[in-house]
N, C-alpha and C positions, 0 to 999 in steps of 0.2 A: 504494500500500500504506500502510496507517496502523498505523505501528510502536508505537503507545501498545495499538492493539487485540490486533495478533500479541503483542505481549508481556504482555499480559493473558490469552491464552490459554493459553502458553505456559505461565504463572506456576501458573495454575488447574490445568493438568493435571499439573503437577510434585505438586502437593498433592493432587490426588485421586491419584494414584501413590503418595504416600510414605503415606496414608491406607490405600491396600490391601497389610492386614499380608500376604495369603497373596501378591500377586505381591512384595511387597519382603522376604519372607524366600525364597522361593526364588531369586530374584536373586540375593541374596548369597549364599546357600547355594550353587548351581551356579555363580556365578563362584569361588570359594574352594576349590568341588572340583577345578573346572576349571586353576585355579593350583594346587593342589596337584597333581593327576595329571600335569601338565608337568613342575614340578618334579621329581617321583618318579621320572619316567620317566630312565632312559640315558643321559647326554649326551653319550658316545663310543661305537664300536665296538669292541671287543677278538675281534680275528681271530687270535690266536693260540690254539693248540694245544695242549693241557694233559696231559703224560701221566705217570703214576704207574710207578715203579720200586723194586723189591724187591729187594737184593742181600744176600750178609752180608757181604763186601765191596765196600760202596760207591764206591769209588775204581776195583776193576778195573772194573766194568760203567758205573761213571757216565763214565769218563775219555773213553771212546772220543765216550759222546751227546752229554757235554757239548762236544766240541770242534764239533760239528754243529748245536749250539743256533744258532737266528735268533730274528729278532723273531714269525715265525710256530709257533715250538716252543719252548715250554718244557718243562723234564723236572723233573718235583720226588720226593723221595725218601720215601722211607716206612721207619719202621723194625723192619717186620715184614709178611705176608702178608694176616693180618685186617684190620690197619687200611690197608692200600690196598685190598682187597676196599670196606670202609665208603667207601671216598674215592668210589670208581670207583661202589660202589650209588646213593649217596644225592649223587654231583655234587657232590662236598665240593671250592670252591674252585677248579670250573669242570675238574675231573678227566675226561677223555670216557675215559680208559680207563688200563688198568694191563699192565707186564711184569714177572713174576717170576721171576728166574733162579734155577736152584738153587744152593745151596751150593757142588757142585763142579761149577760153570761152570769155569770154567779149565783143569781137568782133562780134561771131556768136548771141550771147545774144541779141548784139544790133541792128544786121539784122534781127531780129526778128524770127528765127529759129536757137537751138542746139541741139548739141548730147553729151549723156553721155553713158558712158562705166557701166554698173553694172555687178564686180565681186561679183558672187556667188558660193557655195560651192552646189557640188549634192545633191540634198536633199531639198535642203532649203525647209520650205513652204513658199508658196505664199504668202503671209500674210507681210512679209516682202520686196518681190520685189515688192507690193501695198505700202509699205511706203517708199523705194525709191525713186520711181517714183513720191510721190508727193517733197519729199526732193527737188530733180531736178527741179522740176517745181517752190519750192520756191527759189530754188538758181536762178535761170534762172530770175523771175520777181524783185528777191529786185536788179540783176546786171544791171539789163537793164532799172527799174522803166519806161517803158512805159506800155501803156493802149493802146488795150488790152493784156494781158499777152502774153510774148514768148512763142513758144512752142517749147517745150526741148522733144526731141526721147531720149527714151533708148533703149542702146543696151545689150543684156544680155550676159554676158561669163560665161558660168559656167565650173570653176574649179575641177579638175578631170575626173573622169567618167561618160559621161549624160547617164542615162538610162530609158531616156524618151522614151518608145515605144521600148526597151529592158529592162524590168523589169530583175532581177535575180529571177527565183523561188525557193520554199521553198526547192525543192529538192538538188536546187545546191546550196544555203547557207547551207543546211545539211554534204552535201559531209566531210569539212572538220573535224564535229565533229563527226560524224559516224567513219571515220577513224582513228581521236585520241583514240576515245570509244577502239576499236581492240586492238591498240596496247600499250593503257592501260591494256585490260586484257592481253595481253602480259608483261608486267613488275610484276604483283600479280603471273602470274603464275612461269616466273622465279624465283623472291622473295620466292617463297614457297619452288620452287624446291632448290637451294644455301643452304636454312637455315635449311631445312629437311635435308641435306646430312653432314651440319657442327651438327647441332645439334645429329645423330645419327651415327655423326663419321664416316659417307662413305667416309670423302676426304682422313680421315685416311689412309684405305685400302687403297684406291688409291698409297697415296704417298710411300706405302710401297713397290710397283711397280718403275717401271725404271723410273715413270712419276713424275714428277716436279710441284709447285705449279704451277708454270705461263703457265705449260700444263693445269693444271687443269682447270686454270683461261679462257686460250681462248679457252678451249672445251668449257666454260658456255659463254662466248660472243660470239661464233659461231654461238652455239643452239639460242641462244637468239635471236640473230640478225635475223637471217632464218627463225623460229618460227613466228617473228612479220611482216617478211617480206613477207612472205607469207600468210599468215592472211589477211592481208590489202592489198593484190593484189587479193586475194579470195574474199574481199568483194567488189572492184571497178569492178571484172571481172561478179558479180552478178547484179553489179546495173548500169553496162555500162557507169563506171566511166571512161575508158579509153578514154580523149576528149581530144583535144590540142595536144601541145607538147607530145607527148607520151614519150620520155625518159629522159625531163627537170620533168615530174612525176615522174619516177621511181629511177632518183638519188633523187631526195625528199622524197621519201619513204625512201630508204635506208638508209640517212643520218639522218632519223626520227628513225627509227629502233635499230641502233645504241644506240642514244639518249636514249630511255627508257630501253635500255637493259643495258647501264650504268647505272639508274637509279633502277632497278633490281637488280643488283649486288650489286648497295650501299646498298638498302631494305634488302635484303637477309641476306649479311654479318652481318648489324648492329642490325636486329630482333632476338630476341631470344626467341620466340616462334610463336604458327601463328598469334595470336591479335599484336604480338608487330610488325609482319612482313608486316601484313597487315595495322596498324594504320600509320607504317613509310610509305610505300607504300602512301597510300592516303596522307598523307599529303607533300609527296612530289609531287604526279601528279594534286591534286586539284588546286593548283596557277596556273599549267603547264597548265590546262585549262580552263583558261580567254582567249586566243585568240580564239579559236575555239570556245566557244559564242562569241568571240568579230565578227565572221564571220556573226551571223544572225542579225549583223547590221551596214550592209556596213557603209560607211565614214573613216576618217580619225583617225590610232589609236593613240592611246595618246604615250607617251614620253616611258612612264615606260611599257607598255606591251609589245612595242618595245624589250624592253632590256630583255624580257622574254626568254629562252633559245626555247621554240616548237612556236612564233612567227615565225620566216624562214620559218619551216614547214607551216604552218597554210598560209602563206601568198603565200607562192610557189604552195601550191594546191589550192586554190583561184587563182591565176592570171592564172595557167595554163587551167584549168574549166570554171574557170568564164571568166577573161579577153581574154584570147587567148594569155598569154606572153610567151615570148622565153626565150633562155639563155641571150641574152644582158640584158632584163628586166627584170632578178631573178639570177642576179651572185652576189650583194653584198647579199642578204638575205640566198641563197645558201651556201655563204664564211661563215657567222654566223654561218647558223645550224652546219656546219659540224665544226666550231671552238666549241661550242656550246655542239656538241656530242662529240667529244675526251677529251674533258676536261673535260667532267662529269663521261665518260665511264675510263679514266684514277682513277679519283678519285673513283669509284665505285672499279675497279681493286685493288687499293693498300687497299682498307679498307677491301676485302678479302684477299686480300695473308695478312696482320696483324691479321686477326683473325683465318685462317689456322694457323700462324706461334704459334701462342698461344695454338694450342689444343694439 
């Protein structure tokens, strides 16, 4: 082996590697994500138990759970009904579920029959309304300390949507990721089209006509918007997606449509070739679809998907499909996307006309 050669090779291909800007920014970009998502992620398990309690006095109904607390139960207190309701809805601080005694627990305890309230969130398994219910029954016997035991009823509230004996099937948690899918390829495709016409100088021609960048600009959000809009009214009109509300749907398309066709524009302008037009592409609609899986499993979404720009969409066509919601029940998520779409679609527009302005 002649090590003067291998390390002249070596040396060569390190520099035709650090020379190809598109493989050494993805490099860095995917290791960096890649450390970051480890990072992010959990680095213990928390197996305990988390339940919400309502009393107005705290002390008779907490004294008994608290002495029964382990590291697999905690019991945290609430200092009213709504806001353990909100805890036990929205998973506030890892809550699976809530008990609400009345006022005069004590009293009914010691006529030897009560009721308790269990907030529960949809879904729950059973397995935990089995460990309430004996909860209750020990709160009930250490407040009342006669022989033989009180008996304590429960009653169940379950919080949100019950869809006991209304499952959601897999068709209609599909609806709204089939739909993103579309008008995903609706953003690769305009993306191609913007960065083929700047990269071979078609906007050129154009401008050399009467026509003006920001003609240019809302012919390609026109098409785009139209393209995707009708795509995905092509695919609901196949799969007899039109249920509900029918045009609390169709401004949620539109204002989805929007959305990715701003997202297109920003791809398009900023790729400069098709790997680069396509890797910005994905990487800006891949986050964009965590709600649309977050659809094949109903409950409650978390904080930060919320704050996802195609959450409005995702959640608009859900409630409209699934739940039966109207415009009262989808005007704040509504107000979102379509803040949501102009803002994007705005920044997509100005990052072409700068790169128009440039050729």
């Amino acid at each position: 082996m002649n090590l003067g050669v291998i390390r002249a090779i070596v040396r060569k291909d390190l520099v035709a590697l650090t020379r190809d800007q598109f493989y050494l920014f993805i490099t860095i970009i995917g290791l960096l994500a890649f450390v970051a998502m480890y990072w992010f992620l959990p680095s213990s398990v928390d197996e305990t138990v988390r339940l919400g309690v309502y009393h107005s006095d705290l002390d008779t109904a907490l004294g008994p759970l608290t002495a029964i607390e382990t590291d697999a139960l905690a019991i945290e207190r609430y200092d009213s009904p709504d806001a353990l309701a909100v805890a036990v809805g929205e998973g506030e601080a890892g809550i699976v579920a809530g008990m609400v005694f009345p006022d005069d627990f004590v009293a009914q305890a010691g006529s030897g029959t009560a009721t308790v309230d269990l907030l529960v969130p949809a879904g729950l398994p059973p397995e935990y309304a089995e460990l309430m219910n004996g909860l209750a029954a020990q709160v009930g016997y250490f407040v009342s300390g006669t022989t033989p035991p009180v008996d304590v009823t429960t009653r169940t509230v379950v919080l949100g949507t019950d869809r006991v004996g209304d499952q959601v099937s897999m068709q209609e948690q599909m609806l709204p990721l089939l739909a993103f899918f579309v008008l995903m390829m609706e953003t690769f495709a305009l993306a191609s089209l913007v960065s083929v016409e700047v990269q071979l100088r078609t906007v050129t021609a154009v401008l050399v006509t009467p026509a003006r960048a920001r003609d240019f600009i809302t012919a390609k959000g026109v098409i785009g918007t139209l393209l995707a809009l009708a795509e995905v009214l092509l695919l609901l009109a196949l799969i007899r997606g039109f249920v509900g509300d029918v045009p609390v749907l169709l401004v949620a398309l539109l204002l989805g449509s929007v959305l990715v066709t701003g997202i297109g524009l920003l791809a398009g302008a900023s790729g400069k070739d098709f790997m680069g037009v396509l890797f910005l592409s994905m990487t800006l609609m891949i986050p964009l679809m965590i709600p649309a899986f977050g659809a094949l499993f109903p409950g409650t979404a978390a904080t930060w998907i919320r704050a996802l720009p195609t959450y409005g969409l995702v959640e608009a066509i859900v409630g409209v499909t699934t739940r039966g919601e109207s415009w009262s029940d989808l005007s704040g998520v509504l107000l979102l996307l379509a803040a949501w779409g102009l803002a994007i679609f705005a920044l997509g527009s100005a990052v072409l006309r700068r790169r128009v302005a440039t050729i």
